[in-house]
N, C-alpha and C positions, 0 to 999 in steps of 0.2 A: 667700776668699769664703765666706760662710755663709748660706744659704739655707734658712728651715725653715719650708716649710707643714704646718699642720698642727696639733696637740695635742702628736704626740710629737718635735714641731722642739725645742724649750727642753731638753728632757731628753736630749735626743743631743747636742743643741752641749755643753750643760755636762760632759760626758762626752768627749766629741771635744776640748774645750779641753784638761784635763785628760791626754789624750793627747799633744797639742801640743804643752803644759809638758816631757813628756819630752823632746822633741828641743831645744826651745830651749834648755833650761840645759846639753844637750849641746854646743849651737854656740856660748852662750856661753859655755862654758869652754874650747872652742878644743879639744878632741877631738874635734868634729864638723865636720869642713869646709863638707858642704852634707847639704840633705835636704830630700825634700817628702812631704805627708799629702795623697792624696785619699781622702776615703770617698764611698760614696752607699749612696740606698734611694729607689728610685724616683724622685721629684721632686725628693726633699732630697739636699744635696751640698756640700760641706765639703772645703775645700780651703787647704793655709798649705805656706809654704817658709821654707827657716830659711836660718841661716849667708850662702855666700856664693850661694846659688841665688835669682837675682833674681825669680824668680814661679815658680805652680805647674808653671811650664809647659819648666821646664827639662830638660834631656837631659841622661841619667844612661848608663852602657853600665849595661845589665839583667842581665850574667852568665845565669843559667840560666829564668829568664823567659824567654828566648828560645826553650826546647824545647817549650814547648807552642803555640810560632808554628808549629815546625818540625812540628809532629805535625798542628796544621792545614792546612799546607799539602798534607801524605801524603794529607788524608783531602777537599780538593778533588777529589785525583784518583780519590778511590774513588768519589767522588758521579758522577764523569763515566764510571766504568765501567771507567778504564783501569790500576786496579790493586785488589787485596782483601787485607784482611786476613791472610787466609788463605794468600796466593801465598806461594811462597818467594822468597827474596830472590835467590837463585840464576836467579830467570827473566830479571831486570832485569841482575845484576851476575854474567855469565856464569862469572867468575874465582873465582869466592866459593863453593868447591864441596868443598873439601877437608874431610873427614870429616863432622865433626856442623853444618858451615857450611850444608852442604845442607837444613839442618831446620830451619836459620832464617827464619822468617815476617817480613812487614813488622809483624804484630803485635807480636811479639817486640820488634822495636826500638823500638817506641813506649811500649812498658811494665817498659822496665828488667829482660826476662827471658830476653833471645840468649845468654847467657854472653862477649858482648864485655866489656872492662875498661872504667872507666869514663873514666880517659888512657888513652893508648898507656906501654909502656914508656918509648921513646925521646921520652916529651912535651918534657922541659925541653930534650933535646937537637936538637930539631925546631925549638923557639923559639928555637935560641940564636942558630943556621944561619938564620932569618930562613926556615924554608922554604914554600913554599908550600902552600893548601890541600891539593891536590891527592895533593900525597905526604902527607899524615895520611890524606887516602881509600887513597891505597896499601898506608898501613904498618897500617891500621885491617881493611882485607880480610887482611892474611896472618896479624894477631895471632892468637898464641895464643888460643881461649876458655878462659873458667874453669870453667865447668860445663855440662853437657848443657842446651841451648836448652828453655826451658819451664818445667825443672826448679827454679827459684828466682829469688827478684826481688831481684838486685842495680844500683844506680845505676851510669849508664853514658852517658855521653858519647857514645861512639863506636855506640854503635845511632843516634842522632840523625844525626849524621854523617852512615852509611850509606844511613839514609833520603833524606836531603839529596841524596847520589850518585844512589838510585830517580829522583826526581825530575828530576831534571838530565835523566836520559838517558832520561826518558819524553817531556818536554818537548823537550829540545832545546835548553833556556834555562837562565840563570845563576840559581842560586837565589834570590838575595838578589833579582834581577827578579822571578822570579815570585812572591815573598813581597808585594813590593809592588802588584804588579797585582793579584793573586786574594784576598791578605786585607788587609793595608794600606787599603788604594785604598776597598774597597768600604766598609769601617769608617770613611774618613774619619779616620786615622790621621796624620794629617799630619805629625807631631814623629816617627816611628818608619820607624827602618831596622835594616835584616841587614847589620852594617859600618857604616862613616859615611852613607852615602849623600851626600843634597848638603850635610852638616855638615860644619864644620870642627873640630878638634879645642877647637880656644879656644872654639867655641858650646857645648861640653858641660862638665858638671861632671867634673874630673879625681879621679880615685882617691886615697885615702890609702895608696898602693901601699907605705909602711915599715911595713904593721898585716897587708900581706899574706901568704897562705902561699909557704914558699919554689916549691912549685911554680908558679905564677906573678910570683915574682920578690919581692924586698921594698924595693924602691927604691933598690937598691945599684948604683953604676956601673957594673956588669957586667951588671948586667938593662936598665938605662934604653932600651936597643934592643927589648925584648920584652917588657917589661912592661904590664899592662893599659893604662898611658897612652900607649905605643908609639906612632906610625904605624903600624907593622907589625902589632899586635894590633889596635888599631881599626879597618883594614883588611878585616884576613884574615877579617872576616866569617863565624865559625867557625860553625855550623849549631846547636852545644851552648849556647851562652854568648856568642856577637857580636855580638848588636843592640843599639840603643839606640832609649831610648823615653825616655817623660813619664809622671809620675800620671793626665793625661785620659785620655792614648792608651790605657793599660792598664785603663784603668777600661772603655774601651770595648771592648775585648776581653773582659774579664769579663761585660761585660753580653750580649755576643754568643752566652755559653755559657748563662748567667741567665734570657736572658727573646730563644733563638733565632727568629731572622726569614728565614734563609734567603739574607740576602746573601751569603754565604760559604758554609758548608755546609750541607747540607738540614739543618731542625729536628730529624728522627730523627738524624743524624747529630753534634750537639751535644749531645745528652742523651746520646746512647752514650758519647760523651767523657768524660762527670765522671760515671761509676760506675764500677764496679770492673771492670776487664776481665783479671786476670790469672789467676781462677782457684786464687788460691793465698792464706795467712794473709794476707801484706803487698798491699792497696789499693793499686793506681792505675789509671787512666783511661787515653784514647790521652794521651799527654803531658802530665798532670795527677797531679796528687799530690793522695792521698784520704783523706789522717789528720788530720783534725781539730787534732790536740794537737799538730800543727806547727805552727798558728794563732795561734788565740788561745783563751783557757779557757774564753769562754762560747758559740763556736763548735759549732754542729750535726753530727751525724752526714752531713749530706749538704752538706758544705764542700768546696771544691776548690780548690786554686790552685798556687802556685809560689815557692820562695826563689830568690835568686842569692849566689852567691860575693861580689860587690863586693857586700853589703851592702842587698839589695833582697828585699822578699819582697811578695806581691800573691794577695787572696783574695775569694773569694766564695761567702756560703753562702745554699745555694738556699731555707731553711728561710722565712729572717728577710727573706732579700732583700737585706741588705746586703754590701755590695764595701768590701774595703780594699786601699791600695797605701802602700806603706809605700816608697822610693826614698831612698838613701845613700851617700854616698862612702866611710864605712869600714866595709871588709871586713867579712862577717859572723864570722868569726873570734872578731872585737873587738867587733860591733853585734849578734852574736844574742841573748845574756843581756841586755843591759844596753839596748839600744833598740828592735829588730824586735819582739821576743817581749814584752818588756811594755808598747809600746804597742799591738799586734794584743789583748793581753788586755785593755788599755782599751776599745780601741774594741771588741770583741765584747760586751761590755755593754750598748752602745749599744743594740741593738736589745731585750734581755733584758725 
């Protein structure tokens, strides 16, 4: 679908096509399994699916997309009073107290600077055993940290996680519920869950899990139990990397940080989101990534958005107004050179 009111409709679509081109001669040459493009800018909105993805509207698992679901859901609960920033994480997760644990802020884990790792050690052998979430919250609370909480912004999984645990036991409720009640639901998110939700595995696009890293398996009979196309990975509904979404849904999520309305989190509390909250050289937001040149080239200083592992990346910059969601079956590994990263620098011209 392409839609352009306007003057500067003709000069985005021929730019947006342009972009397109990249993935299609990807799916047809049979390195692309599926893929979909939405962009938008206000009114205007531009949307194509390639390969074997039969409309925009198909269900990808979003790998690390998902932590800026999981970072809005933390900050629901700051809107209602019953958590801050600031708290230690030791108020919620009594257990989690040993040495510099105790200095760990819920901020900290939203910003990639607790000194939790960003697997666990024991990751592949967690997937192997089929284990439940439950114990990566275990083995996530005893890990060793890497560095004094504060002190540096390393990527990290298992802060996400943690958060997730917050949540759990403020509520009383099962994450992936309340993702869809409190942000889901209100965004009208319909195509998007924490895990399958009511998806079946065959409704969504499968991974090109032989292009994957071995820590998530690379399609080899000894993985096919826990690899990203698993049962047990689509399931396990991991709070870092388990949901699945659409190019609409995400795009409405973006817009939700863009141009905030308050169905989800108070408007102050969306702008706090996509600026800098860590205090230190390296940018990020509560859940959000603030570096522009992970984007696209013509991409603003006040860009924000998210990549995933399986091959998905999704932005929007506040300058220009425009959103991109970029959604793929192969790994970024294999799709960040050669498809994420220079169709995000096409379409960031669009708006130039």
């Amino acid at each position: 679908m392409l839609a352009a009111p306007g003057l500067r409709g003709a000069v985005e679509g021929a730019r947006l096509e342009e972009a397109a081109t990249i993935l299609e001669r990807a799916a047809g040459s049979g390195a692309l399994r599926s893929a979909t493009l939405e962009v938008r800018q206000g009114a205007f909105a531009f949307q194509k699916a390639f390969g074997k993805a039969g409309s925009p509207d198909a269900v990808f698992l979003i790998a690390s997309i998902t932590k800026p679901m999981t970072a809005t859901g933390l900050m629901v609960l700051s809107d209602r009073g019953e958590l801050t920033l600031e708290d230690p994480v030791q108020r919620f997760i009594p257990e989690f107290s040993e040495g510099d644990r105790r200095l760990i802020t819920i901020r900290h884990l939203l910003t990639h600077t607790s000194g939790l790792p960003d697997q666990l050690p024991e990751n592949v052998e967690l997937r192997r055993r089929l284990a439940p979430l439950e114990e990566f919250v275990e083995r996530a609370i005893r890990t060793p940290l890497l560095f004094q909480p504060g002190s540096e912004v390393r990527y990290q999984s298992m802060g996400l996680l943690l958060a997730s645990e917050v949540a759990q036991r403020i509520t009383g409720e099962r994450f992936p519920a309340f993702l869809a009640k409190e942000v889901f639901g209100p965004l009208e998110m319909k195509r998007t869950a924490l895990g399958l939700g009511r998806f079946k595995i065959a409704e969504t696009e499968l991974s090109q899990v032989d292009e994957a890293p071995g820590l998530y398996g690379r399609g080899g009979s000894d993985t096919k139990s826990w690899d990203w196309n698993s049962p047990y990975w689509r399931n396990l509904a991991a709070p870092w990397g388990g949901a699945h979404s659409t190019g609409p849904d995400i795009a409405k999520f973006l817009d939700s940080f863009l141009n905030p309305d308050g169905r989800v989190v108070k408007e102050s509390t969306a702008r706090a989101m996509v600026v800098n909250q860590t205090g230190l050289d390296e940018p990020w937001g509560i859940g959000w990534a603030m570096k522009p040149g992970r984007f696209g080239e013509s991409c603003s200083e006040n860009t924000f958005g998210h990549s995933g592992s399986t091959g998905t990346l999704a932005w929007a910059d506040r300058k220009t107004g425009l959103t991109c969601v970029v959604l793929t079956t192969l790994p970024a590994r294999a799709s960040g050179k050669t498809l994420l990263r220079p169709v995000s620098d096409v379409v960031s011209t669009a708006a130039s």
